[in-house]
C-alpha positions in Angstrom: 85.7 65.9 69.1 89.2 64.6 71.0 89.4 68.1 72.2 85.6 68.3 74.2 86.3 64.6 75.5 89.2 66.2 77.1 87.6 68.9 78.1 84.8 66.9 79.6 87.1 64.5 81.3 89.1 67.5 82.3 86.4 68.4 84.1 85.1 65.6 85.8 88.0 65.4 87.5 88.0 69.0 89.1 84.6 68.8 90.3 85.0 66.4 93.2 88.1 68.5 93.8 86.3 71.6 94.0 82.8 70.5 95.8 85.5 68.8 98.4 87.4 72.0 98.9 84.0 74.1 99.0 83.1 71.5 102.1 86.1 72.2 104.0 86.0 76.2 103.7 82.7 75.7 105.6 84.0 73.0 107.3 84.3 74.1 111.4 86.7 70.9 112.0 90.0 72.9 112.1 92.7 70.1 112.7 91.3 68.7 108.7 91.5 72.5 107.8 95.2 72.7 108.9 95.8 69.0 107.4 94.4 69.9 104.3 96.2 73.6 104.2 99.4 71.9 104.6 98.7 69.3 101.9 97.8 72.0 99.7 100.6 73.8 100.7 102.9 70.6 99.8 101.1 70.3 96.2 101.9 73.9 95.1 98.2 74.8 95.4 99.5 78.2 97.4 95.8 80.1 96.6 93.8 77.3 98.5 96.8 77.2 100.8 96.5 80.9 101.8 92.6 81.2 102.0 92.4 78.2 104.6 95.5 79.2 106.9 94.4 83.4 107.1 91.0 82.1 108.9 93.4 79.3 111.1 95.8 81.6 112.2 93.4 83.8 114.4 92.0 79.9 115.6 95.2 78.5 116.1 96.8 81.4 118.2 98.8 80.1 121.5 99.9 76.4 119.4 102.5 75.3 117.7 100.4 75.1 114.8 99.7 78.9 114.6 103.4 80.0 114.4 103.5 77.2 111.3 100.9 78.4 110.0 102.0 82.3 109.8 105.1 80.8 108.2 103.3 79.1 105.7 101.1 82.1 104.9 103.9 83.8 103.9 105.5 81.6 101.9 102.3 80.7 99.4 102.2 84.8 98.9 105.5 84.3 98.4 105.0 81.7 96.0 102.4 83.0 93.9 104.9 86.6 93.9 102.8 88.9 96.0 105.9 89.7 97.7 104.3 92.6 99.1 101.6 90.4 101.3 104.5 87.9 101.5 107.1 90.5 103.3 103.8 91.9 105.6 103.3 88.8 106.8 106.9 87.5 107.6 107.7 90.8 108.6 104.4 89.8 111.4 105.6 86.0 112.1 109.6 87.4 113.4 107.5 89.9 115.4 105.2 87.9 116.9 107.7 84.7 117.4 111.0 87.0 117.5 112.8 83.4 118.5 110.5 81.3 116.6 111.6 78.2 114.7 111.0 79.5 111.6 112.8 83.2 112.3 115.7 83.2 110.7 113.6 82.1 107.2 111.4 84.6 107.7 113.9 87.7 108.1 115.5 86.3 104.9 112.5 86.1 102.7 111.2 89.1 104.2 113.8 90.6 102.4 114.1 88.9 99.3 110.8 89.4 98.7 111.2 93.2 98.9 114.2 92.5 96.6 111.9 91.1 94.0 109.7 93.5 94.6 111.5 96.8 93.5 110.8 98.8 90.9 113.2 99.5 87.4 116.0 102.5 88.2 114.0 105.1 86.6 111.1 105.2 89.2 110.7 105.9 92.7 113.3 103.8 95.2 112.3 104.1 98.5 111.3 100.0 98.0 114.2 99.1 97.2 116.1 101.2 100.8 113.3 99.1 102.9 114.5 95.6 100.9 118.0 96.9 102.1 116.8 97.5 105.2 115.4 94.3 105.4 118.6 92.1 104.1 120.8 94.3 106.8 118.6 93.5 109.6 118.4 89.6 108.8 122.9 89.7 108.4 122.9 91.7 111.4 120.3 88.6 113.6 121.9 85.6 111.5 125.8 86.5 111.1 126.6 83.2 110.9 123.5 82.0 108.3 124.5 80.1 105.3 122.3 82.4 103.2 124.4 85.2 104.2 125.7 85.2 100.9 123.0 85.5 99.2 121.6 88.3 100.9 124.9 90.5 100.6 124.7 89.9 96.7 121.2 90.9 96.8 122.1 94.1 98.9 124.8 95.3 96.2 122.7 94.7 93.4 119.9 97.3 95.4 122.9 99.4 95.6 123.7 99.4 92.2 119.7 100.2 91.4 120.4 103.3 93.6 123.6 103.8 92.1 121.9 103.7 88.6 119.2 106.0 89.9 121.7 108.5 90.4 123.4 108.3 87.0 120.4 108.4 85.4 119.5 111.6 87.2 123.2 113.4 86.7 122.4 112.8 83.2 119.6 114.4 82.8 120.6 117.5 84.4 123.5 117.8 81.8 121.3 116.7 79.6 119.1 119.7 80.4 122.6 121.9 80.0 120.8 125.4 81.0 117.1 125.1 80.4 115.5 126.6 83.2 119.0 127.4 85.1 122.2 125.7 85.9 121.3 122.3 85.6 125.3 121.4 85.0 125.9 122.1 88.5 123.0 120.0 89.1 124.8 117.1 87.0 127.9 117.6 89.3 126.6 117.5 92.5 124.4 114.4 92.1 127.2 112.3 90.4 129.6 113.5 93.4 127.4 112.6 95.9 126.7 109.0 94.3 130.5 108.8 94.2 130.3 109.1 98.1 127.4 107.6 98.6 128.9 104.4 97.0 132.5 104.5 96.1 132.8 100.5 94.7 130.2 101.6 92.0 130.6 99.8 88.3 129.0 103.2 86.9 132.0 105.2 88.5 134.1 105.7 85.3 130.6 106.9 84.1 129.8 109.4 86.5 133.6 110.8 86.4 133.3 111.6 83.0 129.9 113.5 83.6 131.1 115.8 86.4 134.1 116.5 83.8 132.3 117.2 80.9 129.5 119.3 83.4 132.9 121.2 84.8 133.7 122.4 81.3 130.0 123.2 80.3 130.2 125.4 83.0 133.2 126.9 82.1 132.3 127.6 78.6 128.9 129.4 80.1 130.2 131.4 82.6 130.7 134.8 82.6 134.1 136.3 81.8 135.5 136.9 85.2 134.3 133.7 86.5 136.0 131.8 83.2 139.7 131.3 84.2 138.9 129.5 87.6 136.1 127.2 86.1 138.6 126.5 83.3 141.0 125.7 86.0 138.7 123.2 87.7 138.0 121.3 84.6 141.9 120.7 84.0 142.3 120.1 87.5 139.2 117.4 86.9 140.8 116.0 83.8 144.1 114.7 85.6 141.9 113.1 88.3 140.2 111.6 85.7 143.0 110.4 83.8 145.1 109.8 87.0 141.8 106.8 88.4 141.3 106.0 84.9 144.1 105.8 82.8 143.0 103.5 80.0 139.3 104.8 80.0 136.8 104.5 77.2 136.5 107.9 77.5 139.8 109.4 77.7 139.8 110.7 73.3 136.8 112.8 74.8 138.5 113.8 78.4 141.9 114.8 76.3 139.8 117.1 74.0 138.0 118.6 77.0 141.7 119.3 78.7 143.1 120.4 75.4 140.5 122.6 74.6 140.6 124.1 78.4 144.5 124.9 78.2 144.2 126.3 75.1 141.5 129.0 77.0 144.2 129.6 79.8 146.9 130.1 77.4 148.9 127.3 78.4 
């Protein structure tokens, strides 16, 4: 019984809310419509928000209250985590208003919400290049920005996404050993490149030890005459290994790897 009184109550209280807002949707008073978007705006009602200022932004064009507006727009997607819509738009508010008030805000959540936006290592990352696309361009406009911070922290934690991305591909190539072809040399050259590609990487001890143990795969599967200079690489692999990473987690396997190998070239 408690719980209906509630209920009713409850509702009795939303109705006036909702005939009032149904009023001003058909409303053709757009200085209330702006009012009332911003006070939704203030209360964290970002749905109501968004539907009111998308039909005032075309009505407001050439005021003040347009370029607020477009800003605002953004920010209740924002707020409500389409950060897709929420990038479009303040991606179109630093175009239209390239020295607006609200630019430099715009640029940064532009990218941040791209940040948010991108997708787990394992699938497709070209998201995550535009949200570092995004977070370059807004250091490169605001230098001097106090959220400059932020937005470098954001841009290595893309990078390691990308970095990870990598890994998890080299792995699967060795992974794959010679299913289909030589999917070790596969393994090697993606692991190198992320090593270029990204030099400062946490995972580097990790893809080191991959393009090792894909070195001596390859050794151990190639034919006779190729043997003695693949053999050769991995030991020459090993030290570089050992030499970077001295006290690795790793280094019982990299020692049997390099043992093993000498032991081939009768050293």
């Amino acid at each position: 019984m408690k719980k209906n009184i509630l209920i009713i109550l409850l509702s009795a209280l939303l109705l006036p809310s909702c005939g009032e807002y149904n009023k001003l949707l058909k409303s053709t008073d757009y200085e209330y419509k702006y009012e009332a978007a911003k006070n939704y705006f203030a209360k964290g009602q970002y749905n109501r928000a968004a539907t009111l200022l998308n039909e005032l932004i075309a009505i407001l064009k050439g005021t003040d209250k347009a370029e607020e507006s477009l800003y605002m727009l953004g920010m209740s997607y924002y707020n409500q985590k389409d950060y897709q819509t929420a990038a479009q738009t303040f991606i179109q508010y630093y175009n239209v208003y390239p020295r607006g008030i609200y630019t430099e805000l715009a640029r940064f959540h532009a990218g941040k919400a791209l940040y948010l936006d991108t997708p787990e290592p394992r699938l497709d990352q070209s998201g995550t290049y535009t949200a570092i696309q995004q977070l370059q361009m807004f250091m490169e406009y605001f230098p001097q920005s106090a959220r400059k911070e932020e937005a470098q922290n954001m841009i290595f934690a893309l990078q390691d996404k990308l970095v990870m991305k990598e890994y998890l591909s080299a792995k699967m190539y060795y992974n794959l050993g010679n299913y289909l072809g030589n999917n070790y040399l596969s393994c090697v050259i993606t692991a190198q490149n992320a090593l270029k590609d990204y030099p400062y990487t946490n995972l580097r001890e990790d893809l080191s030890i991959l393009i090792l143990r894909a070195k001596y795969e390859m050794a151990i599967n190639s034919v006779d005459d190729k043997k003695p200079e693949r053999y050769r690489e991995t030991v020459d692999e090993y030290y570089a290994f050992k030499n970077e990473f001295p006290e690795s987690k790793y280094l019982k396997d990299a020692e049997r790897i390099f043992q093993e190998s000498r032991k081939v070239l009768g050293e």
